[in-house]
BALOBA-1460 file (C-alpha; in Angstrom, 3 decimals):
// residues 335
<rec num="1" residu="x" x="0.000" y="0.000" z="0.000"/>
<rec num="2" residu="x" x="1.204" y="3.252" z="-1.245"/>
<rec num="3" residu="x" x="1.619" y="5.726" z="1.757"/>
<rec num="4" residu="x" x="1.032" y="9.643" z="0.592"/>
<rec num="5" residu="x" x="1.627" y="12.874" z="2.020"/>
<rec num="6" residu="x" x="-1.941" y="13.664" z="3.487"/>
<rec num="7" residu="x" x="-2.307" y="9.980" z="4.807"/>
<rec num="8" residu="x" x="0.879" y="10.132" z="6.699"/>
<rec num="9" residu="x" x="-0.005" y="13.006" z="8.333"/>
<rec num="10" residu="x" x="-3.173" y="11.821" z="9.567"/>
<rec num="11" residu="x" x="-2.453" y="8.239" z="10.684"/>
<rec num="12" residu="x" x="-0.046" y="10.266" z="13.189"/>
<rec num="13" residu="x" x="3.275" y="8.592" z="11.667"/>
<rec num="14" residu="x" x="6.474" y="10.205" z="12.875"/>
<rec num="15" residu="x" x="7.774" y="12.801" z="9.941"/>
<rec num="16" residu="x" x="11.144" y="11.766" z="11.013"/>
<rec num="17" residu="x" x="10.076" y="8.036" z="9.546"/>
<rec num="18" residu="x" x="10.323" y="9.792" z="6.121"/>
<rec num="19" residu="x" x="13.199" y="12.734" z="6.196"/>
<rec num="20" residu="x" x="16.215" y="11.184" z="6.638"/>
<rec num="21" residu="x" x="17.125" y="11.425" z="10.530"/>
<rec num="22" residu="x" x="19.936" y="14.133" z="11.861"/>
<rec num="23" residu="x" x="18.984" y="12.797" z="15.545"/>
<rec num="24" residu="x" x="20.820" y="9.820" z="15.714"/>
<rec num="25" residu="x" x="24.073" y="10.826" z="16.506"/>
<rec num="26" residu="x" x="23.704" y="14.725" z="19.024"/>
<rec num="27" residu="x" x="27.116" y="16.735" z="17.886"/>
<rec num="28" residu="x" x="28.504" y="19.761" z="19.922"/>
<rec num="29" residu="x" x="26.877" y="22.802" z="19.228"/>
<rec num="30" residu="x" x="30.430" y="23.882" z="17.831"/>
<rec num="31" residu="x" x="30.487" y="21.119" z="15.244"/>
<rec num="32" residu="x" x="26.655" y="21.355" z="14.409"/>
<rec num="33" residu="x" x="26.839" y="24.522" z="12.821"/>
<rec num="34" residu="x" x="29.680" y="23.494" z="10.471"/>
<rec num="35" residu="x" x="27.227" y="21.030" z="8.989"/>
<rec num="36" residu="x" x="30.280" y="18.392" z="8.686"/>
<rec num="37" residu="x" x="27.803" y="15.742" z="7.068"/>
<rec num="38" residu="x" x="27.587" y="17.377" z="3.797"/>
<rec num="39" residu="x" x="31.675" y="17.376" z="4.079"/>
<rec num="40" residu="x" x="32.401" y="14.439" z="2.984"/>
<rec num="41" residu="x" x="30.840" y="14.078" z="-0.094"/>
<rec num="42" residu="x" x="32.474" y="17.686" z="-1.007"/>
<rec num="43" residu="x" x="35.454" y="15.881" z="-0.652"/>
<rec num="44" residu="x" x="35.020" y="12.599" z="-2.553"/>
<rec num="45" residu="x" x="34.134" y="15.076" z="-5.360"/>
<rec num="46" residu="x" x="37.548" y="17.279" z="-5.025"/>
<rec num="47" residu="x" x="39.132" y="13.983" z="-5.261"/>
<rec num="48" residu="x" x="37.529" y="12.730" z="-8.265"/>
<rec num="49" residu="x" x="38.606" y="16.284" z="-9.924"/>
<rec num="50" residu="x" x="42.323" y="15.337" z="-9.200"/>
<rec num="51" residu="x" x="41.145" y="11.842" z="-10.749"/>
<rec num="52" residu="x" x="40.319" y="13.726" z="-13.604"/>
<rec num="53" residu="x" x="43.886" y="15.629" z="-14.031"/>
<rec num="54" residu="x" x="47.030" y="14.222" z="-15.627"/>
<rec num="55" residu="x" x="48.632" y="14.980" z="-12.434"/>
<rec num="56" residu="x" x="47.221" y="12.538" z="-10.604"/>
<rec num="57" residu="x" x="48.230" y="11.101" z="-8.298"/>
<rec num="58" residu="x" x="49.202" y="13.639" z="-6.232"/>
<rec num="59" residu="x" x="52.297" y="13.748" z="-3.322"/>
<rec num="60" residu="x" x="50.599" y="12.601" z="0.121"/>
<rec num="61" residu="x" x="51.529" y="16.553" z="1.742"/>
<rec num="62" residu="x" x="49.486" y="18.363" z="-1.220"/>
<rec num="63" residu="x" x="46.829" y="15.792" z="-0.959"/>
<rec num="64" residu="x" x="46.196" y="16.646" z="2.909"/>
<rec num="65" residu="x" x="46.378" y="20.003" z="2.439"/>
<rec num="66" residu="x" x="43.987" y="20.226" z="-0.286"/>
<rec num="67" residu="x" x="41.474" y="17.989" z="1.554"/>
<rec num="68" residu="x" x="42.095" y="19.797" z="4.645"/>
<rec num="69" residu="x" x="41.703" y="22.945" z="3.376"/>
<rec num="70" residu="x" x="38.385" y="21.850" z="1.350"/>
<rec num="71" residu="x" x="36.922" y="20.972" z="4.949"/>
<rec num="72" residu="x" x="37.845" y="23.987" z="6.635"/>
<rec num="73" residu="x" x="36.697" y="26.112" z="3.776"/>
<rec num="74" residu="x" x="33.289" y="23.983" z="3.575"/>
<rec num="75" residu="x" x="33.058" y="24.431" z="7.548"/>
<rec num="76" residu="x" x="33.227" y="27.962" z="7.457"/>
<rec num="77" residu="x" x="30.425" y="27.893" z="4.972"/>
<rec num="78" residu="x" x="28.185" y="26.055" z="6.888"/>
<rec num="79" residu="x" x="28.466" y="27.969" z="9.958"/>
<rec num="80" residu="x" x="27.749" y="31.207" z="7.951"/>
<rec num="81" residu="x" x="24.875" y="29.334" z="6.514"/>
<rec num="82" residu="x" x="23.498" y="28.814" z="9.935"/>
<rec num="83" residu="x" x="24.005" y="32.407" z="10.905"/>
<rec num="84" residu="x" x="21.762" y="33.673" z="7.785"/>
<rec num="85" residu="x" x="19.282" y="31.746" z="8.661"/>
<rec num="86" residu="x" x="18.703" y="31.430" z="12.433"/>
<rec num="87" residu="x" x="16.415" y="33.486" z="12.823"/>
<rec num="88" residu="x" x="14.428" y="30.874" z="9.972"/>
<rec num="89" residu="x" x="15.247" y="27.988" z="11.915"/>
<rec num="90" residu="x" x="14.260" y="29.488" z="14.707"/>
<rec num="91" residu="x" x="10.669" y="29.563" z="13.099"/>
<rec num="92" residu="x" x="10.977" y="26.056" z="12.295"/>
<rec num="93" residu="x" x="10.188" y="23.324" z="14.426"/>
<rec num="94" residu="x" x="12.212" y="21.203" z="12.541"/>
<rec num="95" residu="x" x="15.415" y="23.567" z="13.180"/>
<rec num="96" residu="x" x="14.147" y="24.978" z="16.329"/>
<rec num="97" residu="x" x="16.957" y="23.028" z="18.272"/>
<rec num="98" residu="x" x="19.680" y="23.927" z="16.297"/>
<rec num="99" residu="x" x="22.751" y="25.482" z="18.311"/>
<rec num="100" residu="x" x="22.354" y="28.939" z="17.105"/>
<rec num="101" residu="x" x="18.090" y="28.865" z="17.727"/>
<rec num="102" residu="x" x="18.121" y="26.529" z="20.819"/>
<rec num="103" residu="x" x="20.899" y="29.472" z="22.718"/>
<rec num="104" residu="x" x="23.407" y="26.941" z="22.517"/>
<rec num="105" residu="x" x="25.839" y="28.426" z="20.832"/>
<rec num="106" residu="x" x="26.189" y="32.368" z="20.328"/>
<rec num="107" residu="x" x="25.713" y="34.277" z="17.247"/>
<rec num="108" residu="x" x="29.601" y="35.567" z="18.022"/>
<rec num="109" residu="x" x="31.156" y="32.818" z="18.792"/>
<rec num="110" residu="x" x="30.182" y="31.428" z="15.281"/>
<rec num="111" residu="x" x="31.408" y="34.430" z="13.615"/>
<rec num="112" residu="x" x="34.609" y="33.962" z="14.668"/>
<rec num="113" residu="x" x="34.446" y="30.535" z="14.173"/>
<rec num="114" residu="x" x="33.497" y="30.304" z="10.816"/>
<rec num="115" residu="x" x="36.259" y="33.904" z="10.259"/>
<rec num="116" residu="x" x="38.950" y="31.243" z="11.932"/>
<rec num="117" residu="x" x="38.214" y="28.143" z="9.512"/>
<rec num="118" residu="x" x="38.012" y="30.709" z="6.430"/>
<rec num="119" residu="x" x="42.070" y="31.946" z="6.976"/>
<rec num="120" residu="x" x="42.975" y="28.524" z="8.172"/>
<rec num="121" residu="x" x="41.921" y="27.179" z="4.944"/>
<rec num="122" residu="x" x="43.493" y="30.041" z="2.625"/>
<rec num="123" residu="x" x="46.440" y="29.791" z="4.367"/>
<rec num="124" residu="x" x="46.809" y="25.936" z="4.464"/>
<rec num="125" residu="x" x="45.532" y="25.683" z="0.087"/>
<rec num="126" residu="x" x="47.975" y="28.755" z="-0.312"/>
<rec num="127" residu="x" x="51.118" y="27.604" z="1.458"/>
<rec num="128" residu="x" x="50.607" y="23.758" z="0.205"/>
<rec num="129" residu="x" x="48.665" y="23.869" z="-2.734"/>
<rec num="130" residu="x" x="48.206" y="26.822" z="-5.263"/>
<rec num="131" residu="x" x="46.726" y="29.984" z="-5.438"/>
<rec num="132" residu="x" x="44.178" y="29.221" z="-7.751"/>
<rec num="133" residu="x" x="43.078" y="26.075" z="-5.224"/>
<rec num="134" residu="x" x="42.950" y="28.084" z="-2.713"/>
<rec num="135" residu="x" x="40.807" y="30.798" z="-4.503"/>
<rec num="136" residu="x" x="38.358" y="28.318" z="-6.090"/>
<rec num="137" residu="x" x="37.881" y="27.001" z="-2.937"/>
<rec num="138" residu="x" x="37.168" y="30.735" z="-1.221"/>
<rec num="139" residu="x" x="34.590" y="30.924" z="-4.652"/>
<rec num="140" residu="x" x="32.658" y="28.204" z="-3.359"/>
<rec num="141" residu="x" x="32.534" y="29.548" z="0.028"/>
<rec num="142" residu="x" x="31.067" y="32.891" z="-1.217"/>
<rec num="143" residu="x" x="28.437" y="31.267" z="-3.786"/>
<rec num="144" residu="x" x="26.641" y="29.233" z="-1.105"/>
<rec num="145" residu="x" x="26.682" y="32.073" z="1.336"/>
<rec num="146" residu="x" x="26.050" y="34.757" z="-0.440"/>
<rec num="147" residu="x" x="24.432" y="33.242" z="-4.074"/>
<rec num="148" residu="x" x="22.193" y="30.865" z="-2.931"/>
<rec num="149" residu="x" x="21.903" y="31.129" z="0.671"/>
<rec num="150" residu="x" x="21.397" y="34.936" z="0.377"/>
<rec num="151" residu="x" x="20.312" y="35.817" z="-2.741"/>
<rec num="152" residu="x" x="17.850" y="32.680" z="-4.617"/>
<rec num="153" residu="x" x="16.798" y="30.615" z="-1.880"/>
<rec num="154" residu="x" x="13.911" y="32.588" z="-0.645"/>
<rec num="155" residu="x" x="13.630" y="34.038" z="-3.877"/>
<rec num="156" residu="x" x="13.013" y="31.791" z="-6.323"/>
<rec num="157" residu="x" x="12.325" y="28.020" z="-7.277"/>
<rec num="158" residu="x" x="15.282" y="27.437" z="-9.271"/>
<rec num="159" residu="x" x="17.480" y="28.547" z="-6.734"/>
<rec num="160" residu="x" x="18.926" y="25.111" z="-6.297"/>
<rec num="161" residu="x" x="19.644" y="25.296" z="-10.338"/>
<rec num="162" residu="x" x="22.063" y="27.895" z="-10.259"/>
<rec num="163" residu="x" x="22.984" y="28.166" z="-6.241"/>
<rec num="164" residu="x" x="24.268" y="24.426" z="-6.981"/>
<rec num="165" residu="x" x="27.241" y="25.844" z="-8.430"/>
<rec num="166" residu="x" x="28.769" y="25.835" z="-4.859"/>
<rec num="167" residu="x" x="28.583" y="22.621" z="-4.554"/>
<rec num="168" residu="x" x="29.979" y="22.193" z="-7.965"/>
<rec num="169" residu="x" x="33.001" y="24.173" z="-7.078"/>
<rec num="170" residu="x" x="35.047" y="21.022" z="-5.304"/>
<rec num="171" residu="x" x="36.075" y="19.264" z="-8.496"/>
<rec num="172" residu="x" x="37.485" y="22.223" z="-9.871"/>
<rec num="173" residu="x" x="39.721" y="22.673" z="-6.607"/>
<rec num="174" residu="x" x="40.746" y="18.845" z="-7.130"/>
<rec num="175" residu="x" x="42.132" y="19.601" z="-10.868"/>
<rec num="176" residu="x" x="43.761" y="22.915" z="-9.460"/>
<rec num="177" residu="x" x="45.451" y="21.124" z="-6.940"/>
<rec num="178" residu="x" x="46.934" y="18.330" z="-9.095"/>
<rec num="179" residu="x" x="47.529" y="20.123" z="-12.361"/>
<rec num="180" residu="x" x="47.723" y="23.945" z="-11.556"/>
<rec num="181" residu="x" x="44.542" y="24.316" z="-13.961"/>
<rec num="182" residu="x" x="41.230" y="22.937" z="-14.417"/>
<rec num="183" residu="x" x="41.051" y="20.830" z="-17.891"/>
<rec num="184" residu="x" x="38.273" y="19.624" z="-19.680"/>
<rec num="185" residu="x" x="37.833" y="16.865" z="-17.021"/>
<rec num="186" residu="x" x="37.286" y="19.182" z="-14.289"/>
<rec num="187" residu="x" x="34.740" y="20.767" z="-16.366"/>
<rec num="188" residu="x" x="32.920" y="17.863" z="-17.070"/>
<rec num="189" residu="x" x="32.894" y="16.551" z="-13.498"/>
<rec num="190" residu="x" x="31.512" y="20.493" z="-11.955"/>
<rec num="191" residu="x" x="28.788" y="19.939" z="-15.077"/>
<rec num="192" residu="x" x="27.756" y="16.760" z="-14.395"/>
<rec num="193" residu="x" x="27.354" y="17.879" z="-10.582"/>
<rec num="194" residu="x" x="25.369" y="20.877" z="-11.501"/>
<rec num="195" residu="x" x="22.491" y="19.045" z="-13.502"/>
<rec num="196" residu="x" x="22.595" y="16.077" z="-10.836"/>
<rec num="197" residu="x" x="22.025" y="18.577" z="-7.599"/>
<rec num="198" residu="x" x="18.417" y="19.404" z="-8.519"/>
<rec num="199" residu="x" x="17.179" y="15.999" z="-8.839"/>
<rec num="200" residu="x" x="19.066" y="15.134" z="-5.471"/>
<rec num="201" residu="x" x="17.950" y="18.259" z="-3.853"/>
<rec num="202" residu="x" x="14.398" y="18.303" z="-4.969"/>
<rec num="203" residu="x" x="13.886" y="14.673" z="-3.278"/>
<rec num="204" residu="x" x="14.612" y="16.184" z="0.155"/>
<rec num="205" residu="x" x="12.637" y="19.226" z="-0.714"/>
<rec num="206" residu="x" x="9.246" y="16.863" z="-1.438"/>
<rec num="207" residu="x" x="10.297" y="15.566" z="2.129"/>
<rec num="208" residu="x" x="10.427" y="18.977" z="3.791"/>
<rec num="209" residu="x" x="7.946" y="20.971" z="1.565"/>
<rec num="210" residu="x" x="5.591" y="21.283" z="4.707"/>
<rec num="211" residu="x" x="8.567" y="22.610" z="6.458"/>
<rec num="212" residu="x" x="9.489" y="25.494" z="4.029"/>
<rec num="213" residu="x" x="5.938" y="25.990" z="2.931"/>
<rec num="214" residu="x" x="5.076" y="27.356" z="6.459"/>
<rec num="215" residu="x" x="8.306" y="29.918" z="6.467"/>
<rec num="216" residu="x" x="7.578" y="31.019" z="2.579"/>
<rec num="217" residu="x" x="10.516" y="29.379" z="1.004"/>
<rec num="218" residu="x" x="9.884" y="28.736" z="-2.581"/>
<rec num="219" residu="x" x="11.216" y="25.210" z="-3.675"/>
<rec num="220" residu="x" x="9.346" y="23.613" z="-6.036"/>
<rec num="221" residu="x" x="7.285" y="21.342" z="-4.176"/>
<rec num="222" residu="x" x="6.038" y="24.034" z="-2.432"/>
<rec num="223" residu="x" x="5.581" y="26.469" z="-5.648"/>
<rec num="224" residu="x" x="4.550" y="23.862" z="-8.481"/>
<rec num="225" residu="x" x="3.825" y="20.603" z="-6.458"/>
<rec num="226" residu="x" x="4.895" y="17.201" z="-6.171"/>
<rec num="227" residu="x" x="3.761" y="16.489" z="-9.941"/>
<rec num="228" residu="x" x="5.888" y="18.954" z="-11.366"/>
<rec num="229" residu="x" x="8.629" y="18.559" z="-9.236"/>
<rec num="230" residu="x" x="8.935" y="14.320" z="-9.662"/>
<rec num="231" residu="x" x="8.455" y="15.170" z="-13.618"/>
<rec num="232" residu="x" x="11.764" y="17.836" z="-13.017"/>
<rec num="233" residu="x" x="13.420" y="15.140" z="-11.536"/>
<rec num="234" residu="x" x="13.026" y="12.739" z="-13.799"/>
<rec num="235" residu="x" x="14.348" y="15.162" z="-16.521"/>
<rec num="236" residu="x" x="17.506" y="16.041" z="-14.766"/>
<rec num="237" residu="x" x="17.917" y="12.045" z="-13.852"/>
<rec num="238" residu="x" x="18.619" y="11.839" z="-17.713"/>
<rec num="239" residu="x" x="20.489" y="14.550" z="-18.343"/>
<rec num="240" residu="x" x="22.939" y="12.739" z="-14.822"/>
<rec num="241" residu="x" x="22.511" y="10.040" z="-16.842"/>
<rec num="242" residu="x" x="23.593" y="11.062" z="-20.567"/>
<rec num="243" residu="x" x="26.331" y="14.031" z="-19.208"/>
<rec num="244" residu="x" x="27.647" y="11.041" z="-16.633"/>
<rec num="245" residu="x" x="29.121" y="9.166" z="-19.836"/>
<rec num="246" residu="x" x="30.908" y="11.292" z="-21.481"/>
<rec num="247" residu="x" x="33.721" y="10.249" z="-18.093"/>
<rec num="248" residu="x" x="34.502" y="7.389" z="-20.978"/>
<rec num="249" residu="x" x="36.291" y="9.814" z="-22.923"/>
<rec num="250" residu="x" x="37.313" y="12.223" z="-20.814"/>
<rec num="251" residu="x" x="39.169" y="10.045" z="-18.247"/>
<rec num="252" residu="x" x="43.616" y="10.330" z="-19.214"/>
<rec num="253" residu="x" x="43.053" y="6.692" z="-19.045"/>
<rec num="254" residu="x" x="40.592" y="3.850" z="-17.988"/>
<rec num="255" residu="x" x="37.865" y="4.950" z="-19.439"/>
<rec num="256" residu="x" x="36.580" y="1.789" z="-20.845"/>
<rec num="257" residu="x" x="36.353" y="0.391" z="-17.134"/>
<rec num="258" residu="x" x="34.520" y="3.502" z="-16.012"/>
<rec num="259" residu="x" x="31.695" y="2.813" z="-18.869"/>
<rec num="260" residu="x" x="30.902" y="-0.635" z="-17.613"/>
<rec num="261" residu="x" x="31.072" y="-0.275" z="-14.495"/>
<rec num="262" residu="x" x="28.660" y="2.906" z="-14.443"/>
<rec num="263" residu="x" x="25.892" y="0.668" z="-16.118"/>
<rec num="264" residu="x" x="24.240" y="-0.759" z="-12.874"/>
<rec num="265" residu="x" x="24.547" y="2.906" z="-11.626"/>
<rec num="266" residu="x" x="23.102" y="5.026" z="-13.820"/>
<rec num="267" residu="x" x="20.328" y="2.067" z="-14.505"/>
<rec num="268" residu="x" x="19.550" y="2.143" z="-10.495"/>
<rec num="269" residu="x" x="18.788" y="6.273" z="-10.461"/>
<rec num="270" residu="x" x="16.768" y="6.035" z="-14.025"/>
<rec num="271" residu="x" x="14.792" y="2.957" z="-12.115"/>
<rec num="272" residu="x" x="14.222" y="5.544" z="-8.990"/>
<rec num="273" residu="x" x="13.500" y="8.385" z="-11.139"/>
<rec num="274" residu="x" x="11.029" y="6.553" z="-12.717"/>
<rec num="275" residu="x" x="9.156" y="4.652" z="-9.816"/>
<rec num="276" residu="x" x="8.811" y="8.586" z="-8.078"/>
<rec num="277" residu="x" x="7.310" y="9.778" z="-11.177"/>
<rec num="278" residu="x" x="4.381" y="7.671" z="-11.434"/>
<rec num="279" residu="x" x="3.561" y="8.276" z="-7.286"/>
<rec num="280" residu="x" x="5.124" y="11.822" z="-6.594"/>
<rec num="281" residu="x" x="3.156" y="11.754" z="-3.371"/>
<rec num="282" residu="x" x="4.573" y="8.480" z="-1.988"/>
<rec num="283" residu="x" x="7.503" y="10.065" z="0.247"/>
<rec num="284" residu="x" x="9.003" y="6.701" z="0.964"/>
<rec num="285" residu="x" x="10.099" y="6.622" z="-2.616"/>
<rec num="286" residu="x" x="11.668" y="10.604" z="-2.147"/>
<rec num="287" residu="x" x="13.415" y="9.435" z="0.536"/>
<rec num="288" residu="x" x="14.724" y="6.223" z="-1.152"/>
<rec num="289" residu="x" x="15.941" y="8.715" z="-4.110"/>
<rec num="290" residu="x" x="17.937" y="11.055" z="-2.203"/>
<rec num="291" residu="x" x="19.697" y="9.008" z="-0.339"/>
<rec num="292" residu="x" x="20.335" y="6.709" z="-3.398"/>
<rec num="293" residu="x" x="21.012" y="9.791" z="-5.030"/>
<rec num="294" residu="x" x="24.437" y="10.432" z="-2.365"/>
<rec num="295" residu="x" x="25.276" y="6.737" z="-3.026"/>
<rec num="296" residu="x" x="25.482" y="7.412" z="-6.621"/>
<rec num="297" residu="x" x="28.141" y="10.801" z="-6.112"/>
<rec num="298" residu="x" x="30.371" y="8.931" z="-4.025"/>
<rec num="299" residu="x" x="29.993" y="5.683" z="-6.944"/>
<rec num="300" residu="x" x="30.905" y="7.847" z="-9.426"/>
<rec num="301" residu="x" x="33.790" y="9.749" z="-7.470"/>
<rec num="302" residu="x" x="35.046" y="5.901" z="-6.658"/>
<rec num="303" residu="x" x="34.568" y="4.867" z="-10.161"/>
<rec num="304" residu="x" x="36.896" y="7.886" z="-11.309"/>
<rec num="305" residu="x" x="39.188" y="6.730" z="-9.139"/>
<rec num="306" residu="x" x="39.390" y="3.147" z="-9.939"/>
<rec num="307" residu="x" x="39.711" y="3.967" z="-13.190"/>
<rec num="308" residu="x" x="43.015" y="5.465" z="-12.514"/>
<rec num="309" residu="x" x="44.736" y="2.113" z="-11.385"/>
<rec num="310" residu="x" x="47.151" y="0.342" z="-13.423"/>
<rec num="311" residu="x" x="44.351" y="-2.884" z="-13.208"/>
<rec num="312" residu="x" x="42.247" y="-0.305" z="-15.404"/>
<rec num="313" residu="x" x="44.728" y="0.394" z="-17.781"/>
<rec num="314" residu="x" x="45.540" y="-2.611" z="-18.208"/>
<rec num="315" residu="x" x="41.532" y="-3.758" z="-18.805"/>
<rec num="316" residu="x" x="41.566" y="-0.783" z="-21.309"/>
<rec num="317" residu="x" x="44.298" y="-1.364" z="-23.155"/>
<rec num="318" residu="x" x="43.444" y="-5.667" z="-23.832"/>
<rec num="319" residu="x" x="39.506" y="-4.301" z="-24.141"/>
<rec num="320" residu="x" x="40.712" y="-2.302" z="-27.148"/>
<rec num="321" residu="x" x="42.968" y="-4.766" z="-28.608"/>
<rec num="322" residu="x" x="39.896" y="-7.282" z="-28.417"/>
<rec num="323" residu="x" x="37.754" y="-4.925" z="-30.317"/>
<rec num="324" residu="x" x="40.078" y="-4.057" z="-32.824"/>
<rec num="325" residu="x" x="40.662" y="-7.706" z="-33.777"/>
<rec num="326" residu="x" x="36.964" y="-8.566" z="-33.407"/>
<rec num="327" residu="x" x="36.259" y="-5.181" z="-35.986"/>
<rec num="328" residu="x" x="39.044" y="-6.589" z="-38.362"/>
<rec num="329" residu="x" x="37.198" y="-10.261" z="-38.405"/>
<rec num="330" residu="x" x="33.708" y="-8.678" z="-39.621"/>
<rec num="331" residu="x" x="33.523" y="-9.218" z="-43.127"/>
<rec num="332" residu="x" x="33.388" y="-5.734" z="-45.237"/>
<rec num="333" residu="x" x="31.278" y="-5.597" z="-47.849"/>
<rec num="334" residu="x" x="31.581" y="-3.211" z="-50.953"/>
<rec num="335" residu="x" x="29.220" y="-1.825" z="-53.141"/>
């Protein structure tokens, strides 16, 4: 039996049954505010930039201080994402208890925080990286702060379209870092992050639309409905899907490993896609996308990565050979 929006909330289920729980494991309010979940995956995708680079792979000192600085930089971002909008949370009872809200933390202590973890990261991506690292990685900073936190989120319904360039940012820091510019590869990788953000974003938002619907924030659940949103989702699920594959031939080497192995991958979030289109209501199936949706970053990050080990050069370069004798055994016909 198919459980919707309106018959969830009246059989008295738990809302936290649906949106992925952020209770299981209480942080320090110090820590809370630098929202070091969404780390993590901002790092797996700086990495798969530098998987992307002919530098790879890089010396173990310039790959902790890109990583660390990433962090830092991604820290400081989340704590002045928290300052922005406490007085929202506070309105929320969903982010009521949230250090800043809840009086557990003060609005100055973050500040400084959040001013600390900003130098500490220019000064670790400066001193053992690059410049250009190092500013990238200030660029993202400033675009979810002040781009999307500030400027579309309670503005518009596509604000996850173009404030998802912060999140984007990461893989061009990876190629900075390993090649002292960003080549094609790190463009394709911040692309292919930009058009897969919505989808992943909009399946929290279906979970949460109650949530920002009673503060006024305008994500499209809330402005167009679930219909329109699953149907959005579905579209940018393709266009993960087609953008994802062009990694084949954009990888220095191992492509031919990355292709098959991103089959059962990119089949898996068309099959999700899919299954939330027909019942946009069903939230089970939201919440089964999103997270799916994180599993399917990291994959590809890994799958970059792989790709990059002699095993897959050495699967590319016998694939090859096999197709180039099985091409020269098809008989050619002339007319």
């Amino acid at each position: 039996m198919v459980s919707s929006t309106s018959e969830i909330l009246h059989t008295g289920s738990s809302r936290d049954e649906f949106v992925p729980s952020r209770k299981s494991v209480k942080l320090p309010a110090w820590l809370e505010v630098a929202k070091p979940r969404l780390i993590p995956l901002l790092l797996a995708t700086t990495i798969g930039g530098m998987a992307l680079s002919e530098g790879w792979p890089l010396s173990f000192p310039r790959l902790v201080c890109t990583l660390g600085g990433g962090a830092l930089a991604a820290a400081a971002a989340g704590v002045l994402n928290c300052l922005w909008e406490q007085d929202l949370d506070r309105r929320m009872k969903r982010t009521s208890g949230r250090a800043l809200p809840s009086g557990r933390l003060s609005p100055e202590a973050a500040f400084v925080g959040a001013i600390s973890c900003t130098l500490a990261a220019a000064t670790l991506l400066v001193g053992g990286v690059n410049c250009l690292a190092a500013g990238l990685s200030l660029l993202g900073l400033c675009s979810y702060v002040l781009l999307y936190t500030a400027l579309l989120k309670p503005r518009t319904s596509q604000n996850i379209v173009i404030g998802g360039v912060a999140g984007a940012i990461p893989p061009l820091v990876g190629a900075a870092a390993a090649a002292g510019h960003i080549g094609l590869g790190g463009w394709w990788l911040f692309a292919l992050i930009m058009v897969w953000t919505p989808a992943h974003f909009w399946a929290l938002a279906l979970l949460l639309k109650d949530d920002y619907q009673s503060v006024g924030i305008p994500m499209l659940p809330v402005v167009k409905g679930p219909d329109v949103t699953a149907k959005a989702i579905a579209r940018y699920g393709w266009a993960t899907v087609i953008l994802s594959t062009f990694g084949i031939w954009l990888l220095p080497e191992g492509g031919l490993l990355y292709g098959l192995l991103l089959i059962p991958f990119n089949s898996r979030l068309l099959q999700m896609t899919r299954r939330l289109a027909k019942l946009p209501e069903d939230l089970s199936r939201a919440k089964n996308l999103f997270r799916w949706s994180i599993l399917y970053m990291f994959g590809i990050c890994l799958l970059l990565v792989l790709s990059r080990m002699p095993m897959a050069v050495e699967f590319d370069t016998q694939g090859m050979a096999l197709l180039t004798q099985l091409s020269n055994a098809l008989p050619i016909q002339y007319t």
